[in-house]
C-alpha positions, 0 to 999 in steps of 0.5 A: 296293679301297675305302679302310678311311676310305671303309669307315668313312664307308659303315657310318655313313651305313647306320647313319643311315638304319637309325636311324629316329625313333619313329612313337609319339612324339606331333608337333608340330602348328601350324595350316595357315591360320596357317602359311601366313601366317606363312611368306610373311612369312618368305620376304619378308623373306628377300628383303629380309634376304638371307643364304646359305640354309644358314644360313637357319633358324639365324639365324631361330632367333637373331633370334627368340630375341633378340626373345623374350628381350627381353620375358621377360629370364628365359627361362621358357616361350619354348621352346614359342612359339620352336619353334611360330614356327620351324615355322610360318614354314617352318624345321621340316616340320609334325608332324615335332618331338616335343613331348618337344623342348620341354622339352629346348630349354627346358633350353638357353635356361636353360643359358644364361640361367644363364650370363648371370646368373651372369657377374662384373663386366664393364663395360657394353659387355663384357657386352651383347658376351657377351649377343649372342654367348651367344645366337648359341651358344644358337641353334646349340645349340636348331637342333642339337637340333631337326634334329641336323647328323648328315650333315654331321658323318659328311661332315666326319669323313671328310673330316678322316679323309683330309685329316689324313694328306695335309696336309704341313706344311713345316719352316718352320712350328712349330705342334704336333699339337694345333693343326693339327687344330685348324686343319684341324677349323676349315677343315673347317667352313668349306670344306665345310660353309659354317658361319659363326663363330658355329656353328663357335665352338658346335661348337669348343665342344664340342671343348674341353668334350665334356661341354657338350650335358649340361653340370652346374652346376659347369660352366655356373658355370666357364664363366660366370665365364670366359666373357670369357676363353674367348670371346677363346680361341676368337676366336684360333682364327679368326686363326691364320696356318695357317687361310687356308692350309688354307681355300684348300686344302680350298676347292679340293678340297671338290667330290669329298665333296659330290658322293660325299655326294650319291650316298649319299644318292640311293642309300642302300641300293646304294650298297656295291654301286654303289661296289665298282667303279670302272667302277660309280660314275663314272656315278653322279658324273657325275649327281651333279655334273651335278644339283649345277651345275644347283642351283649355276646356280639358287642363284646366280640366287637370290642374284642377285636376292634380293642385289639386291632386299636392296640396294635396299630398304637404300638407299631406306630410308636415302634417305627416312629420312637423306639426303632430309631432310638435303640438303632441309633442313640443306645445302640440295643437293637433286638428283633425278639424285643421288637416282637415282643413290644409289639405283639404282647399288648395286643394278646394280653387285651385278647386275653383279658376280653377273651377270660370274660363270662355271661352271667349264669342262667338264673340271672334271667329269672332274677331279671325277671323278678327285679323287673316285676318289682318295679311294675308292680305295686307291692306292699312291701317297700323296696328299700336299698341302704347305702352307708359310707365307709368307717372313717379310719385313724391316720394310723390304720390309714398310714398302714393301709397307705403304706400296703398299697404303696408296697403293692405299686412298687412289688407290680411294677417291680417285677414288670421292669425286672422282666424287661430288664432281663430282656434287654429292653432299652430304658424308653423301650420299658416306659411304652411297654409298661405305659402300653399294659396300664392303658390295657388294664384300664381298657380290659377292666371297662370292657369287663364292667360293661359285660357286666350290664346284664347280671344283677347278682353281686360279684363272687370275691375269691381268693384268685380275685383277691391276688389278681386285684393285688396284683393288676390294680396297680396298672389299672389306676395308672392306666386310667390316670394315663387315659385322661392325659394321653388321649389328647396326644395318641399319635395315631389319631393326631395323624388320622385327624390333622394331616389325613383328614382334612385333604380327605374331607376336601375330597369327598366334598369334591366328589359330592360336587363331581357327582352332582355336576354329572347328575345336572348334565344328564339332566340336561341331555333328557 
């Protein structure tokens, strides 16, 4: 029998696809010529700024709102010029937004400029902080208005519907109803949607103040003089000591949802009937989870290459631009072999990393399958998932335990310098190299999570896993503390966005126009 929470999760989805958009509405409409070239360079630079795919089109929406801002700090009429961009780079199919959505994200761009302009006195740093995070939530908002997420909340919620009522928490750990949910909606996000922190902070948002998407002047003002505050709240949220716990746990069993999303969505129409029984369905995921690994496979080679190409093109950059000029002519230690290697050894070692990543084995599909099937179905037996904390330790065992990890940094990062050392590296030489390998640890171990997405199975521990974490774990906490910070400085997509990109988009905007003045004087000669 087909679980009420399954019932649930079938109706919203036939109502998704009963609900279709007004043919009436007139479209948006960008020239092809224009869009063409616009979408190459997109899907250049792509390569050189390489993110996860997912995330694509709303980190473009970002980066292109930023810019946009930086020339008209009030905000007015960017909407228009900001959504004709996004469609001719490729983020939004062409005639397929209604005009109408002009002005609505107009109104977001202004609610937010409005909360900016309104902020209270704030040292410099603080609202330059405000400003960049401000404008992450305005980006997630402007791409939810555009391609509303409507799939992924039905998934999420049927997820958290199920989740909710098998996760246990042990009797050493006191947090209340509220928080939990909390937690699990957070974990939800991350686990099976791949949402980063600035789309799970919009949409925790909207948690706290459910009113936010038509959201008044009293309460645009509210949270502007907050702001600060609010911002630090929803930052906790991302530190609670319940948040790994229930990541890794809902990590592991994610798979079951994608692939019942998947059959949905393959047969919209039958699937009430194809899922009334179990003996129908099984080869339904069988196929779903078959096609999933193939995408799996060929993302994987993607992010392999692409990962590899975005290293390079970093290193040869700051090569050329900071260590070239300063070995030549400051410390006078100049060496084609260190050249080389400064630049090629990064770049191999992602390859590397990507390239030793496994699928999972064959019995995970029938493992896949029998999660699946749990969550279908209506059983008498109750699922149930415990999730304790870990024994708090004495300051003693946990000075020791300190200490060892400390140890662990300096034998790491020892060895590295050692080597470099050997080799004749100049001081500034050995920073970016070792900077560059933190950067590729923290990448390669994202990379080989997300490979992870289809395995259910807990991960094997080994003595090589043991000695490979004691060793490169070091570089890959380092390198995800570096990540937060150097984004912001890349050298490379500083020089794509504010000197590249701007005369490029006047350009294309021009060719859109040339296009479009050509086109009315063939007009006129018919």
């Amino acid at each position: 029998m087909i679980s009420h929470n399954t019932q649930k999760f079938l109706q919203k989805f036939q109502d998704y696809f009963t609900t279709k958009p007004s043919e009436k509405e007139s479209k948006i409409h960008v020239d092809y010529i224009a869009s063409r070239v616009a979408s190459f360079y997109e899907k250049i630079r792509s390569i050189v700024d390489y993110q996860e795919e997912h995330l694509l089109r709303k980190n473009a929406i970002e980066r292109m709102l930023k810019r946009r801002l930086i020339i008209k700090k009030d905000g007015k009429n960017i909407a228009k010029p900001l959504i004709y961009e996004l469609i001719r780079a490729g983020h939004f199919p062409n005639d397929t937004i209604p005009e109408r959505k002009i002005k609505e994200v107009d109104i977001i761009i202004n609610k937010y400029i409005l909360i900016l302009s309104n902020l209270p006195s704030l040292k410099k740093n603080e609202k330059e902080e405000l400003s960049d995070w401000t404008t992450g939530l305005a980006s997630c908002e402007i791409e939810e208005k555009l391609a509303p997420p409507t799939k992924d909340e039905i998934l999420a919620e049927y997820m958290y519907e199920i989740m909710e009522k098998r996760i246990l928490l042990k009797d050493n750990i006191k947090f209340n109803k509220k928080e939990k949910g909390i937690q699990l909606f957070v974990a939800i996000q991350k686990a099976l949607l791949r949402a980063d922190e600035s789309l799970i902070t919009y949409r925790l948002l909207k948690l706290y103040y459910p009113e936010w998407t038509n959201a008044s002047k009293d309460l645009i003002f509210e949270i502007a003089h907050n702001l600060h505050s609010l911002k630090k709240a929803l930052k906790k949220q991302f530190e609670h000591p319940l948040g790994p716990k229930l990541f890794n746990l809902l990590n592991r069993y994610n798979t079951p949802y994608f692939i019942l999303r998947d059959v949905i969505l393959k047969y919209p129409k039958q699937i009430q009937e194809k899922i009334s029984q179990p003996e129908s369905l099984e080869p339904l995921i069988e196929e779903a989870y078959q096609n999933r690994y193939q995408r799996s496979k060929a993302k994987l080679g993607r992010a392999a290459i692409y990962s590899t190409i975005s290293i390079f093109a970093t290193k040869m950059l700051l090569a050329f631009a900071i260590e070239i000029p300063l070995d030549i002519y400051v410390i006078s230690q100049f060496s084609y072999i260190n050249l080389a290697i400064s630049i090629l050894f990064p770049p191999l070692l992602m390859f590397f990393i990507i390239s030793t990543i496994r699928p999972p084995p064959a019995e995970n599909a029938q493992k896949v399958m029998w999660e699946a099937m749990k969550i279908v179905y209506e059983s008498k037996k109750k699922e149930a998932y415990e999730i304790k904390l870990g024994k708090k330790r004495g300051w003693l065992l946990s000075g020791i335990i300190g200490l060892a990890y400390l140890i662990t940094f300096i034998i790491s990062f020892g060895i590295l310098f050692w080597i470099l050392l050997q080799l004749n590296f100049s001081i500034v030489s050995q920073i970016i190299f070792v900077a560059f390998i933190c950067l590729i640890g923290f990448a390669g171990a994202k990379i080989r999570q997300r490979a992870k997405e289809l395995s259910v199975e807990k991960e094997k521990e080994s003595g090589l896993i043991f000695l490979m974490d004691f060793f490169f774990l070091p570089f890959v906490r380092v390198g995800k503390w570096l990540s937060a910070r150097l984004t912001k400085i890349n050298l490379v997509i500083l020089l794509l966005t504010f000197v590249w990109e701007t005369p490029f988009q006047i350009f294309v905007e021009f060719l859109e126009n040339w296009s479009s003045f050509l086109k009315e004087k063939k007009e006129e000669i018919h």
